[in-house]
PyMOL Python script that loads the backbone (N, CA, C, O; Angstrom):
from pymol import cmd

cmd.read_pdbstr("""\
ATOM      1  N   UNK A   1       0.798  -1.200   0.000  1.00  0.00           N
ATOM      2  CA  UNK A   1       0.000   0.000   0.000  1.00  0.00           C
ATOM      3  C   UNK A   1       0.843   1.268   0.000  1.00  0.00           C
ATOM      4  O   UNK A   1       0.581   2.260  -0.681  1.00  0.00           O
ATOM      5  N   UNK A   2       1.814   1.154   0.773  1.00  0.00           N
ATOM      6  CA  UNK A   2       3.018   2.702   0.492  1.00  0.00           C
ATOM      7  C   UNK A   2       2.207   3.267   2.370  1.00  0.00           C
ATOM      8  O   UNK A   2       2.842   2.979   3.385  1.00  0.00           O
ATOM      9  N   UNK A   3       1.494   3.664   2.425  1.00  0.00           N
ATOM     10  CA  UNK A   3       1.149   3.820   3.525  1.00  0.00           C
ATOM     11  C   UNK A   3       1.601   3.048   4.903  1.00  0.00           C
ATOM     12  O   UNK A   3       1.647   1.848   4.632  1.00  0.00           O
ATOM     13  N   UNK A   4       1.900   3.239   6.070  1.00  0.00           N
ATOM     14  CA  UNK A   4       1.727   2.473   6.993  1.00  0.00           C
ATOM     15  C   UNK A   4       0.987   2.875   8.257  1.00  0.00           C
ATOM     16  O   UNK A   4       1.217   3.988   8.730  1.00  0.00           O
ATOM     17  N   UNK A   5       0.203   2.141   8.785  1.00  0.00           N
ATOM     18  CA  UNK A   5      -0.478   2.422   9.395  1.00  0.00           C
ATOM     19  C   UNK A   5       0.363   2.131  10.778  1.00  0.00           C
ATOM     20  O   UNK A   5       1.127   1.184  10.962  1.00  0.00           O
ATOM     21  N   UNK A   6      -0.044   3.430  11.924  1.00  0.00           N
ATOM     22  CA  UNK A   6       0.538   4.027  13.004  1.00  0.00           C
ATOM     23  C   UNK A   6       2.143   4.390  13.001  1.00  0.00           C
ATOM     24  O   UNK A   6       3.049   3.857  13.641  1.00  0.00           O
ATOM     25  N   UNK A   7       2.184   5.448  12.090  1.00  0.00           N
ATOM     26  CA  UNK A   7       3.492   5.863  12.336  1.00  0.00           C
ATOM     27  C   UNK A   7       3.628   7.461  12.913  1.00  0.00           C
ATOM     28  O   UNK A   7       2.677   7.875  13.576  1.00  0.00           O
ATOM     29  N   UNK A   8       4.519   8.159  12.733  1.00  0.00           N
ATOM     30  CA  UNK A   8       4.925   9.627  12.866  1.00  0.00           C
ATOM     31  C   UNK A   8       4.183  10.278  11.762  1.00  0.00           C
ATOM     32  O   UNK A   8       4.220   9.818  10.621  1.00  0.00           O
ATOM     33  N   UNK A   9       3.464  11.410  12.097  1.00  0.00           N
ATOM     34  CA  UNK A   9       2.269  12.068  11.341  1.00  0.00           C
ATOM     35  C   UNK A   9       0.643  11.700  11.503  1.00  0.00           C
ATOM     36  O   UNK A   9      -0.207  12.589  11.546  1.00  0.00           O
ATOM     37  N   UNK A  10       0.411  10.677  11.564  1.00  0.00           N
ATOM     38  CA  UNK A  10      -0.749  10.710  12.080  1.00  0.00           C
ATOM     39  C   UNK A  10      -1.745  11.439  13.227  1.00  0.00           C
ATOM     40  O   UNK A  10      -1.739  11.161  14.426  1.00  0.00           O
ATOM     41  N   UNK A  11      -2.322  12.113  12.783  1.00  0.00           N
ATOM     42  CA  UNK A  11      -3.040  12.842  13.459  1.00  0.00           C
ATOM     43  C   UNK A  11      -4.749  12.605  13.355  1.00  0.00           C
ATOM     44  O   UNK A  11      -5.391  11.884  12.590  1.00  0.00           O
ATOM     45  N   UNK A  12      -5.107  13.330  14.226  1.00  0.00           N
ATOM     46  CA  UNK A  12      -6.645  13.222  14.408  1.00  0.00           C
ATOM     47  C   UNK A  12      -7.335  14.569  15.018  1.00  0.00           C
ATOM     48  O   UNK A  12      -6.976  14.958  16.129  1.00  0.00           O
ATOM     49  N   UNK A  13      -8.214  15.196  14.368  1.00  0.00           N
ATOM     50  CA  UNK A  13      -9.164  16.618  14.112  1.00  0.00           C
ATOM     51  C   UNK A  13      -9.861  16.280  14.943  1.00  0.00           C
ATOM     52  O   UNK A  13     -10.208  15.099  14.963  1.00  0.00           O
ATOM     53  N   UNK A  14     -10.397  17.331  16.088  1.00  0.00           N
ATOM     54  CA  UNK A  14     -11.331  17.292  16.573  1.00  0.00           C
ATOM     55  C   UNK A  14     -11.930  18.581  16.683  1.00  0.00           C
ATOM     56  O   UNK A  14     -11.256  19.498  17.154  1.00  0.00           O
ATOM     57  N   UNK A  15     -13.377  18.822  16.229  1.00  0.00           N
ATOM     58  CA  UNK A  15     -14.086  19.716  15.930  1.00  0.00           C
ATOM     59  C   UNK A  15     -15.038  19.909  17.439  1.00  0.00           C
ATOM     60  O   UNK A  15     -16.012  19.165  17.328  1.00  0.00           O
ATOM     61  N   UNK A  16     -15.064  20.443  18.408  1.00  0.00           N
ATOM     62  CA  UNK A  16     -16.365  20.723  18.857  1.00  0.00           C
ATOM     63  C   UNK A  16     -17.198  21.552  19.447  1.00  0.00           C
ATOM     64  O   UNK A  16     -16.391  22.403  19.822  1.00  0.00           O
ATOM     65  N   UNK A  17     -18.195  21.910  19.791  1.00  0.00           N
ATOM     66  CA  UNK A  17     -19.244  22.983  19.792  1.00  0.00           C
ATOM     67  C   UNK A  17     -19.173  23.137  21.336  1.00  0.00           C
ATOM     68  O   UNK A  17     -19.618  22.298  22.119  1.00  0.00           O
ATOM     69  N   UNK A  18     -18.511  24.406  21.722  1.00  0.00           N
ATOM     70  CA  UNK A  18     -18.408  25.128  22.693  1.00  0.00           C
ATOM     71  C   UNK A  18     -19.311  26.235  23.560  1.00  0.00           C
ATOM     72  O   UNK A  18     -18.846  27.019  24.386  1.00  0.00           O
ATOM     73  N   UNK A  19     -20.608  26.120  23.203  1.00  0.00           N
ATOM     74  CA  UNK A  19     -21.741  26.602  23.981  1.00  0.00           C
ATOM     75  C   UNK A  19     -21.503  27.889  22.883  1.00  0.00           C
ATOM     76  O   UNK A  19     -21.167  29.056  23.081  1.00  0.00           O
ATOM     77  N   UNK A  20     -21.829  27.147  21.647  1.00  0.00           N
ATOM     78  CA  UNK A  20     -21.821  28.306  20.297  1.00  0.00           C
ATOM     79  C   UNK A  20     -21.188  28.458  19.686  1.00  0.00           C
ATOM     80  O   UNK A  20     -21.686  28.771  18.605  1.00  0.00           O
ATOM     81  N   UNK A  21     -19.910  28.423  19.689  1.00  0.00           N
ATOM     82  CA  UNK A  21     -18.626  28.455  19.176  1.00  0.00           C
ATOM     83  C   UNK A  21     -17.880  27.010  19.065  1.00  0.00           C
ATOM     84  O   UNK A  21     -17.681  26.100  19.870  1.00  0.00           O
ATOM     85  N   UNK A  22     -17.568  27.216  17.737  1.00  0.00           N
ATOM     86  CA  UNK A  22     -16.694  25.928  17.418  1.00  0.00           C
ATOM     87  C   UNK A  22     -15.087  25.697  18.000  1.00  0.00           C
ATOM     88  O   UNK A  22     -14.605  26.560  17.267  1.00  0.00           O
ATOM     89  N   UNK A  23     -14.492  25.440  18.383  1.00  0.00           N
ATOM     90  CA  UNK A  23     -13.056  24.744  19.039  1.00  0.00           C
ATOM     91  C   UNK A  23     -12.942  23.367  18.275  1.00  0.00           C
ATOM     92  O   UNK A  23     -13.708  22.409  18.173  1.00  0.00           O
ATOM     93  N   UNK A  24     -11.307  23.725  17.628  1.00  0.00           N
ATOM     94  CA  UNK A  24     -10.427  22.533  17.538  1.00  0.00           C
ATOM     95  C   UNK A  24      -9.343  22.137  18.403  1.00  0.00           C
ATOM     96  O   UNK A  24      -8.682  22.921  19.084  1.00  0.00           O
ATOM     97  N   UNK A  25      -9.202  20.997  18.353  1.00  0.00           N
ATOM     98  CA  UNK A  25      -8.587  19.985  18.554  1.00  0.00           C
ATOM     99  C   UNK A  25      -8.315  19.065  18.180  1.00  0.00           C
ATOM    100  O   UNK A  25      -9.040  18.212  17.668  1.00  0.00           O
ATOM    101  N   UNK A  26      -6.250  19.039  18.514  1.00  0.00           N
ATOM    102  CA  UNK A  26      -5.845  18.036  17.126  1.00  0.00           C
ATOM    103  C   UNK A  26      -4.662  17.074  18.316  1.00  0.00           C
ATOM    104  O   UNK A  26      -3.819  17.502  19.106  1.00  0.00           O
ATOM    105  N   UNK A  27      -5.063  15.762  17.998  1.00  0.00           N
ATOM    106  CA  UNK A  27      -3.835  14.814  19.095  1.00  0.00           C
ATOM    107  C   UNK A  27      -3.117  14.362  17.540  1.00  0.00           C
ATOM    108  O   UNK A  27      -3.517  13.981  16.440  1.00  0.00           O
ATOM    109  N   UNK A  28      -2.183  14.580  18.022  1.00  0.00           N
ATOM    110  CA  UNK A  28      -0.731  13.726  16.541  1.00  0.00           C
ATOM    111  C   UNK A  28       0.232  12.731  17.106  1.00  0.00           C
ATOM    112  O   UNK A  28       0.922  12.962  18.099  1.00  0.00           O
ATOM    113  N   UNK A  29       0.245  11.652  16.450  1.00  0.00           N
ATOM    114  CA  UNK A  29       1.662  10.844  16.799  1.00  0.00           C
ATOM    115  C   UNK A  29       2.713  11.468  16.664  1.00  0.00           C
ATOM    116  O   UNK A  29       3.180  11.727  15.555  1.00  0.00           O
ATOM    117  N   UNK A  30       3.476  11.951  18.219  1.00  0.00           N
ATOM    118  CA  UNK A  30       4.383  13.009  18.003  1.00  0.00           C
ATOM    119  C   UNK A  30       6.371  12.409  17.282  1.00  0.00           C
ATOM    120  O   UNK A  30       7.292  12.890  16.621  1.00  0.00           O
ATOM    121  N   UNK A  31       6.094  11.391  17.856  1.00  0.00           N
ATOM    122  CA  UNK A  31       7.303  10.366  17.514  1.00  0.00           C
ATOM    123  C   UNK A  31       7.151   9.000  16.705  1.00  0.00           C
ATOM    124  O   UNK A  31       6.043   8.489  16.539  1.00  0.00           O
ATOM    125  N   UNK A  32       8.266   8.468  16.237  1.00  0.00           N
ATOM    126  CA  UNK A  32       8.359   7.468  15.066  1.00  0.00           C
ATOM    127  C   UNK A  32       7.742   6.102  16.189  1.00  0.00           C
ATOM    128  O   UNK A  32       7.948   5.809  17.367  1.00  0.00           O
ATOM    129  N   UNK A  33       7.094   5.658  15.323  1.00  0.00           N
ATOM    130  CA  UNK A  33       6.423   4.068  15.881  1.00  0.00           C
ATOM    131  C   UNK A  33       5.178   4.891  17.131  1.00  0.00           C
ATOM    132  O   UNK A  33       4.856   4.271  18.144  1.00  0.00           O
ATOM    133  N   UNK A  34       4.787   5.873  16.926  1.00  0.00           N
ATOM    134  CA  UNK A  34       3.359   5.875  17.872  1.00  0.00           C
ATOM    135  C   UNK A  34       1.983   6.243  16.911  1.00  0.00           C
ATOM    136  O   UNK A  34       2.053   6.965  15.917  1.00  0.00           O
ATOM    137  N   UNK A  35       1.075   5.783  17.265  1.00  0.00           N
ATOM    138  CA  UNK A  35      -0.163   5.941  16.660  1.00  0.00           C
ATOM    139  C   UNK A  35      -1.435   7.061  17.505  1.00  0.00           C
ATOM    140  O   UNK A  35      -1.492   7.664  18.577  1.00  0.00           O
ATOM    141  N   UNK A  36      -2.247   6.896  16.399  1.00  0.00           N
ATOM    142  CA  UNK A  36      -3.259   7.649  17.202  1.00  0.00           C
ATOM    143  C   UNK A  36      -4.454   6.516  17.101  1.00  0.00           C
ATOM    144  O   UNK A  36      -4.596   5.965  16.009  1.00  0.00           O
ATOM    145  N   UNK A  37      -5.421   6.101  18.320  1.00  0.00           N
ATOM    146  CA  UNK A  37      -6.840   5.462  18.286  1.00  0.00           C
ATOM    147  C   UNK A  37      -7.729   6.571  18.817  1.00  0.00           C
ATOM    148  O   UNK A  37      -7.496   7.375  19.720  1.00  0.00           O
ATOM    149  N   UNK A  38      -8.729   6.440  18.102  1.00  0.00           N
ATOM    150  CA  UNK A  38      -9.744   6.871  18.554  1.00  0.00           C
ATOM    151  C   UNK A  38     -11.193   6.038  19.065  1.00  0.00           C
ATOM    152  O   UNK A  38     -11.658   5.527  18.047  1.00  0.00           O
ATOM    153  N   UNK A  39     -11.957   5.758  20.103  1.00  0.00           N
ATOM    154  CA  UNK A  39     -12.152   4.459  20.930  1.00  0.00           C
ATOM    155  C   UNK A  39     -13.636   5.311  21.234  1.00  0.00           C
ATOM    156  O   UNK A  39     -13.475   6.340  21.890  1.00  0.00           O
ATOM    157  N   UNK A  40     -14.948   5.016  20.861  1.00  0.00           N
ATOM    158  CA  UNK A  40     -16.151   5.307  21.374  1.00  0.00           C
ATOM    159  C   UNK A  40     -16.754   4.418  22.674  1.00  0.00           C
ATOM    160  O   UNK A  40     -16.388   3.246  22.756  1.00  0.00           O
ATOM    161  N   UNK A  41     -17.539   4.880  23.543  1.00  0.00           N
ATOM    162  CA  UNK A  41     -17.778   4.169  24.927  1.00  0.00           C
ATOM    163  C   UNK A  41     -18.406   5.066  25.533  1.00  0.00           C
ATOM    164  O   UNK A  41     -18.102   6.113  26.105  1.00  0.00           O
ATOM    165  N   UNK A  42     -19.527   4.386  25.285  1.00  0.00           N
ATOM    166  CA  UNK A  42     -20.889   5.502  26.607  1.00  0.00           C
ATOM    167  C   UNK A  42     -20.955   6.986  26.361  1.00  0.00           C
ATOM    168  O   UNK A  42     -20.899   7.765  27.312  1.00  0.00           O
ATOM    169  N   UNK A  43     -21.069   7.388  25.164  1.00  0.00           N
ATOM    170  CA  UNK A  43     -21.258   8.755  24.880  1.00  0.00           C
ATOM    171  C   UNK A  43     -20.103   9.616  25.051  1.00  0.00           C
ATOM    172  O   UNK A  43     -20.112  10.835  24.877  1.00  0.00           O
ATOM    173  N   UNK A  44     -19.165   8.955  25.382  1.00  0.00           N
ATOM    174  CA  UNK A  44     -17.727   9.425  25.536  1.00  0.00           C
ATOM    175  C   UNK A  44     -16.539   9.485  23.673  1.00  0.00           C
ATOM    176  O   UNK A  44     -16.917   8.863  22.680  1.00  0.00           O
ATOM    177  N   UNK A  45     -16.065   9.793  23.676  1.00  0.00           N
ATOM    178  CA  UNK A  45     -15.064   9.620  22.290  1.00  0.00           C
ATOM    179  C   UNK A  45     -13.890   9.862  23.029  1.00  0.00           C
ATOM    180  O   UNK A  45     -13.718  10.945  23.589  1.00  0.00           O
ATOM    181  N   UNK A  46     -12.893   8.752  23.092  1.00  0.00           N
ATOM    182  CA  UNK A  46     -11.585   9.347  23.336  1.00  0.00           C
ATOM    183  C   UNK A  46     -10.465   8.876  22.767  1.00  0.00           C
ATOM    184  O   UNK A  46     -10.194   7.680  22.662  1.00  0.00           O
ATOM    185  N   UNK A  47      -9.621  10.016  22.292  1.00  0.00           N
ATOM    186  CA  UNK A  47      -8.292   9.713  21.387  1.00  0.00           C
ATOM    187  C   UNK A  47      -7.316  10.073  22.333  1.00  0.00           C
ATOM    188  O   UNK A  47      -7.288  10.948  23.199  1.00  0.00           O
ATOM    189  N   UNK A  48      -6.277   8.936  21.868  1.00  0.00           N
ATOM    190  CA  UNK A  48      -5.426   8.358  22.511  1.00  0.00           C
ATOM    191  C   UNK A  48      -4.142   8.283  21.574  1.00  0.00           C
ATOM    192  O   UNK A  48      -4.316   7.870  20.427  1.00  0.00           O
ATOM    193  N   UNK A  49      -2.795   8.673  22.006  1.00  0.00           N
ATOM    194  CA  UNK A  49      -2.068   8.709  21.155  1.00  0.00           C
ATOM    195  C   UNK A  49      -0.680   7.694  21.962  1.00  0.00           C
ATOM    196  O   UNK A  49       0.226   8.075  22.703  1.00  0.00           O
ATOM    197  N   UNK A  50      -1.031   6.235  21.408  1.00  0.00           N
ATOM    198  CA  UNK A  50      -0.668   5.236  21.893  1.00  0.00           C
ATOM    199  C   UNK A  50       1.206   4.728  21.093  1.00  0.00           C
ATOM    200  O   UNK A  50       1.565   4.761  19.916  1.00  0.00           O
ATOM    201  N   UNK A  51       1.829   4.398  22.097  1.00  0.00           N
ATOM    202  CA  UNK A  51       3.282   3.532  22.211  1.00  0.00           C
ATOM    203  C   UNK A  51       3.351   2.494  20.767  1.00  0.00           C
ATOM    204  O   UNK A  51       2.568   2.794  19.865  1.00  0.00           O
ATOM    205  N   UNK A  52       4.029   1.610  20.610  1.00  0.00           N
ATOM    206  CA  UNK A  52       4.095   0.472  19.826  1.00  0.00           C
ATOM    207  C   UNK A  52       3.757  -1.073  20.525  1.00  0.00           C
ATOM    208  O   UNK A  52       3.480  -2.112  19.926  1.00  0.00           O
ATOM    209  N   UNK A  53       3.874  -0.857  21.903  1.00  0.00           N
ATOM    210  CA  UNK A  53       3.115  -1.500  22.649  1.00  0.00           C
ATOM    211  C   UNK A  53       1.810  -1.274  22.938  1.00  0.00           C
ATOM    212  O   UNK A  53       1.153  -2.157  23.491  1.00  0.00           O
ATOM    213  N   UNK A  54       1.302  -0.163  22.634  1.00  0.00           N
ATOM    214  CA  UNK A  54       0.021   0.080  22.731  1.00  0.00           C
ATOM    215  C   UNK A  54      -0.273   1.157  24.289  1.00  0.00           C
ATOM    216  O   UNK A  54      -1.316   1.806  24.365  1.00  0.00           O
ATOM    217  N   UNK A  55       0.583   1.197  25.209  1.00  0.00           N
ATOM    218  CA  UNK A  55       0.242   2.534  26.399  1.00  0.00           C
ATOM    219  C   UNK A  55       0.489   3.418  25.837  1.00  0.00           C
ATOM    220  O   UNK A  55       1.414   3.850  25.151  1.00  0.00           O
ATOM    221  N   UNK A  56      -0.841   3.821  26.319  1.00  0.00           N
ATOM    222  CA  UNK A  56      -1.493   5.177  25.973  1.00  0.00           C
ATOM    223  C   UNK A  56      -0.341   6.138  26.647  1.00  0.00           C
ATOM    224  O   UNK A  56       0.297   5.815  27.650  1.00  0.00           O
ATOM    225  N   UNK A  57      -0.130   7.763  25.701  1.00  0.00           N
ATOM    226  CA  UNK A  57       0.618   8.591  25.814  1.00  0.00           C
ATOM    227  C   UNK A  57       0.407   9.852  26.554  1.00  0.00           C
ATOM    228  O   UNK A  57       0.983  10.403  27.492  1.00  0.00           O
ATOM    229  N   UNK A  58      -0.897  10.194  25.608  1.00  0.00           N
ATOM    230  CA  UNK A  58      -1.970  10.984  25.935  1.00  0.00           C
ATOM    231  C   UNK A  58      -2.947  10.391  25.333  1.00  0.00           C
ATOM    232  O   UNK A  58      -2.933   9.479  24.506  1.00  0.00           O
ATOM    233  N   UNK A  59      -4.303  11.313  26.080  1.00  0.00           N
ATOM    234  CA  UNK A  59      -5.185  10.966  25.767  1.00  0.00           C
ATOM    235  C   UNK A  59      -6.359  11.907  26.007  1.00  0.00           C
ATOM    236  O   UNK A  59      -6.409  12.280  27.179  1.00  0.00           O
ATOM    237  N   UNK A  60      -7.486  12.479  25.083  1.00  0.00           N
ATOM    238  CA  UNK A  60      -8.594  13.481  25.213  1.00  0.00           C
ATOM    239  C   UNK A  60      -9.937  12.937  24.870  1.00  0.00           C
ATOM    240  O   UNK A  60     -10.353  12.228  23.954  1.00  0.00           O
ATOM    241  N   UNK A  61     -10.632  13.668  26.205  1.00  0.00           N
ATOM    242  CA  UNK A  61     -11.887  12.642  26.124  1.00  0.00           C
ATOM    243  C   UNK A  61     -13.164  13.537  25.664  1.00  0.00           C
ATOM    244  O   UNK A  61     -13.001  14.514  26.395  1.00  0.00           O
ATOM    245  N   UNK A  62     -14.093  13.752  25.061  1.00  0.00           N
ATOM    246  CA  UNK A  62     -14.901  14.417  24.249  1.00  0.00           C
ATOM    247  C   UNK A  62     -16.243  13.805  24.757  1.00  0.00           C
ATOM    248  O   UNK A  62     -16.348  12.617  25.064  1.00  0.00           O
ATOM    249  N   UNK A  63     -17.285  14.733  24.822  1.00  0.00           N
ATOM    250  CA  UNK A  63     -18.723  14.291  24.748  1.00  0.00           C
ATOM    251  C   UNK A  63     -18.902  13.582  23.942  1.00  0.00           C
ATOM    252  O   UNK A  63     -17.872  12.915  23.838  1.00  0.00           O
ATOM    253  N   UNK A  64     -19.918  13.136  22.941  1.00  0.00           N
ATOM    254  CA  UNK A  64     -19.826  12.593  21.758  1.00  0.00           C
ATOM    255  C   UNK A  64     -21.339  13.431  21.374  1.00  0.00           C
ATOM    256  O   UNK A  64     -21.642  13.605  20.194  1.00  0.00           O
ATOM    257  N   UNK A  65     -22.197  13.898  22.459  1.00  0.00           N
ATOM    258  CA  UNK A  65     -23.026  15.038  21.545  1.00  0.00           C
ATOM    259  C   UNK A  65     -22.400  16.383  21.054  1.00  0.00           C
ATOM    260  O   UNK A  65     -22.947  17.211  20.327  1.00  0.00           O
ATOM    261  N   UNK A  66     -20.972  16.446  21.667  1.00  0.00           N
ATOM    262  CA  UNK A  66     -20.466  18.093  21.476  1.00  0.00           C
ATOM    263  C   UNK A  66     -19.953  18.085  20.475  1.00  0.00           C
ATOM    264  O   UNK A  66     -19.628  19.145  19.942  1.00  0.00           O
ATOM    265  N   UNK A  67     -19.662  16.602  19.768  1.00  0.00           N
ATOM    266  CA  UNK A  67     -18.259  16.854  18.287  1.00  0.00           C
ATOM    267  C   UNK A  67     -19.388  17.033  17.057  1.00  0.00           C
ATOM    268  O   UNK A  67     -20.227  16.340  16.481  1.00  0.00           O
ATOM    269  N   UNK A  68     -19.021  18.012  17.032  1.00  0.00           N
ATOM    270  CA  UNK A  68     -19.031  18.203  14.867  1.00  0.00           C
ATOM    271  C   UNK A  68     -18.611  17.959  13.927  1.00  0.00           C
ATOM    272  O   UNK A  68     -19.223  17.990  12.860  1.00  0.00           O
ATOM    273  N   UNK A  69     -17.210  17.589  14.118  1.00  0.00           N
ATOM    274  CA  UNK A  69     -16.641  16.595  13.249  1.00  0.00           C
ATOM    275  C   UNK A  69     -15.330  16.005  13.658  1.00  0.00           C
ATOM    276  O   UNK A  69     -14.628  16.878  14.167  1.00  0.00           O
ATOM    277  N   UNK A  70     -14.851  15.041  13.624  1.00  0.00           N
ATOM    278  CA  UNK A  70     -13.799  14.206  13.919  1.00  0.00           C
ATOM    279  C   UNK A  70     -13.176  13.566  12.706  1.00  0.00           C
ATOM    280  O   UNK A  70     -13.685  12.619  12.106  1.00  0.00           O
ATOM    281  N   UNK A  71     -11.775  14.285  12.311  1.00  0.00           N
ATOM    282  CA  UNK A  71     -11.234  13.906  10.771  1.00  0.00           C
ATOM    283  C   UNK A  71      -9.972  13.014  11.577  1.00  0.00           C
ATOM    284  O   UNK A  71      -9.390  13.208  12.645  1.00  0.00           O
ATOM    285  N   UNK A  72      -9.848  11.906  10.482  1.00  0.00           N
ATOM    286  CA  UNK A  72      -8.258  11.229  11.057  1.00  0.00           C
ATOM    287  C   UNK A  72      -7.799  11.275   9.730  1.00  0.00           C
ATOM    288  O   UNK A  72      -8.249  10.923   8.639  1.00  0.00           O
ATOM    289  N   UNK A  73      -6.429  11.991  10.277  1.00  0.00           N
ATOM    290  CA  UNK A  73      -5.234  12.052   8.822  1.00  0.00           C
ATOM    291  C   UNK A  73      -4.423  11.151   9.001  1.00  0.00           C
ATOM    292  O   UNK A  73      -4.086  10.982  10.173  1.00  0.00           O
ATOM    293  N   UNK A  74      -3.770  10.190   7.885  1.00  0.00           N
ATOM    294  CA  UNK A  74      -2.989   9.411   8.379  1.00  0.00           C
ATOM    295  C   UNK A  74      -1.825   9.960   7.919  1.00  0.00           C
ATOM    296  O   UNK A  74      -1.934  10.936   7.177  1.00  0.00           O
ATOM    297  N   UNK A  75      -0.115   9.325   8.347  1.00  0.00           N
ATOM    298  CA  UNK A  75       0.614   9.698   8.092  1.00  0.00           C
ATOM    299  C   UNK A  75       1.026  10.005   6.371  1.00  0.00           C
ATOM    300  O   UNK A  75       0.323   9.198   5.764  1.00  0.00           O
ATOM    301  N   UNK A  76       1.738  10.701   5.478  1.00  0.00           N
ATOM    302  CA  UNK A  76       1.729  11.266   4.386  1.00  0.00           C
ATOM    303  C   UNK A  76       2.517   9.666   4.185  1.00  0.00           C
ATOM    304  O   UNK A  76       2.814   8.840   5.048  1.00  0.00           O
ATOM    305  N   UNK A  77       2.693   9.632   2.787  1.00  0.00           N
ATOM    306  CA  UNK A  77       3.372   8.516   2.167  1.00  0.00           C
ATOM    307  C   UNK A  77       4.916   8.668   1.980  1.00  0.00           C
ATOM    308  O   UNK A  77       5.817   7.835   1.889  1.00  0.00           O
ATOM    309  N   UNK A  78       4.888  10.499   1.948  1.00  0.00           N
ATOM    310  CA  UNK A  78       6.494  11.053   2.433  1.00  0.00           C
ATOM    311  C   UNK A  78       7.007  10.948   3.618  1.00  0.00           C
ATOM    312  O   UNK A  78       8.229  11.092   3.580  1.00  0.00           O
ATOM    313  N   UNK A  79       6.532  10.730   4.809  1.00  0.00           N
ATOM    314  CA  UNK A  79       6.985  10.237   5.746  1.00  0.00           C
ATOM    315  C   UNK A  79       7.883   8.965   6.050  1.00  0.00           C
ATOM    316  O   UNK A  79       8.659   8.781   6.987  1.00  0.00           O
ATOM    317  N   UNK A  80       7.683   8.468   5.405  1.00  0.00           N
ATOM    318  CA  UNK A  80       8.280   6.928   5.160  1.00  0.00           C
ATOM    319  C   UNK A  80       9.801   7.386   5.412  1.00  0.00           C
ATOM    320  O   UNK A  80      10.243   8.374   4.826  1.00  0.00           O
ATOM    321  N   UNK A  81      10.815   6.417   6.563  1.00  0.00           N
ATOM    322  CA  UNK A  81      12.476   6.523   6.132  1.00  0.00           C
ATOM    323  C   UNK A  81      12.560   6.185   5.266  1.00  0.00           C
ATOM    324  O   UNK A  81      11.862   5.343   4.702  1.00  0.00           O
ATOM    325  N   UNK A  82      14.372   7.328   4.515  1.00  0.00           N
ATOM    326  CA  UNK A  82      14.659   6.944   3.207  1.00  0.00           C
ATOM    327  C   UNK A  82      15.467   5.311   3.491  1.00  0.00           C
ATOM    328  O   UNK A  82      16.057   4.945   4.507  1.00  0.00           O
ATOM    329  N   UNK A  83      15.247   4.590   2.274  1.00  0.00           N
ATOM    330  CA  UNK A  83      15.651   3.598   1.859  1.00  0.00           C
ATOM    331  C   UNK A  83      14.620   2.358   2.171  1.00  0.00           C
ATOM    332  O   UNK A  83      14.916   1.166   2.095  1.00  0.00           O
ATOM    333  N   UNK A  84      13.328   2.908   2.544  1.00  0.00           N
ATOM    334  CA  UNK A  84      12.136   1.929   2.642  1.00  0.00           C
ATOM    335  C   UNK A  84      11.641   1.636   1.290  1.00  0.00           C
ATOM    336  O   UNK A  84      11.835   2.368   0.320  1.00  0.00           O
ATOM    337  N   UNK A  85      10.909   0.388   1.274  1.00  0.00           N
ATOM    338  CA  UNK A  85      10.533   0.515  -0.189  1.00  0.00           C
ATOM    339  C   UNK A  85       8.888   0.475  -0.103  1.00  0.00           C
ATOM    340  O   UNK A  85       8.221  -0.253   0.633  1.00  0.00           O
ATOM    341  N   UNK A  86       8.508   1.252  -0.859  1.00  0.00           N
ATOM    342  CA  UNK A  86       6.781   1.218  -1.380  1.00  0.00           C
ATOM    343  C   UNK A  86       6.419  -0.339  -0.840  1.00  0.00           C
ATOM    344  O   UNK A  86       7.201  -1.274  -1.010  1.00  0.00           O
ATOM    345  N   UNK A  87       5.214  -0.468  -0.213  1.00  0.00           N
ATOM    346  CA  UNK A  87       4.688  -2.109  -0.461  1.00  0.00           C
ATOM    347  C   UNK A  87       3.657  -2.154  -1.344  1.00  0.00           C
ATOM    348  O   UNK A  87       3.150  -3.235  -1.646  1.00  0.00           O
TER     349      UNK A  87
END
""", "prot")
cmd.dss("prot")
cmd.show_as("cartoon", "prot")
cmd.util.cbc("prot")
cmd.orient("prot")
């Protein structure tokens, strides 16, 4: 695919409605080999910007009536180290 999924760049948008006003919020895999999940549960939404083992780094927890929109970017295909090859 050329892509890999949970690397450095991945990020995740969070849009939400602030008693009228819109607010963003953005969690990013800040370092190489961490990901971002985003995990629904009881009216809750929370993204989590998880290890290669999987512990959580950070993590932001959202209403799930307050979001307006929730975009996930994944990492660019330029991100990739040089001398990797396309899969």
């Amino acid at each position: 695919m050329g892509i890999c999924p949970g690397m450095k760049g991945d990020r995740v948008e969070i849009v939400i409605d602030a008693g009228g006003t819109p607010r963003t919020y953005e969690v990013r895999a800040t370092r190489a080999g961490r990901r971002v999940e985003v995990e629904t549960r009881r009216g809750m939404v929370e993204v989590s910007e998880v290890t290669r083992s999987g512990s959580p780094v950070r993590t932001a927890r959202f209403m799930s009536s307050r979001i307006l929109a929730l975009v996930e970017h994944p990492a660019d295909e330029g991100a990739r180290r040089p001398g990797d090859e396309p899969g």
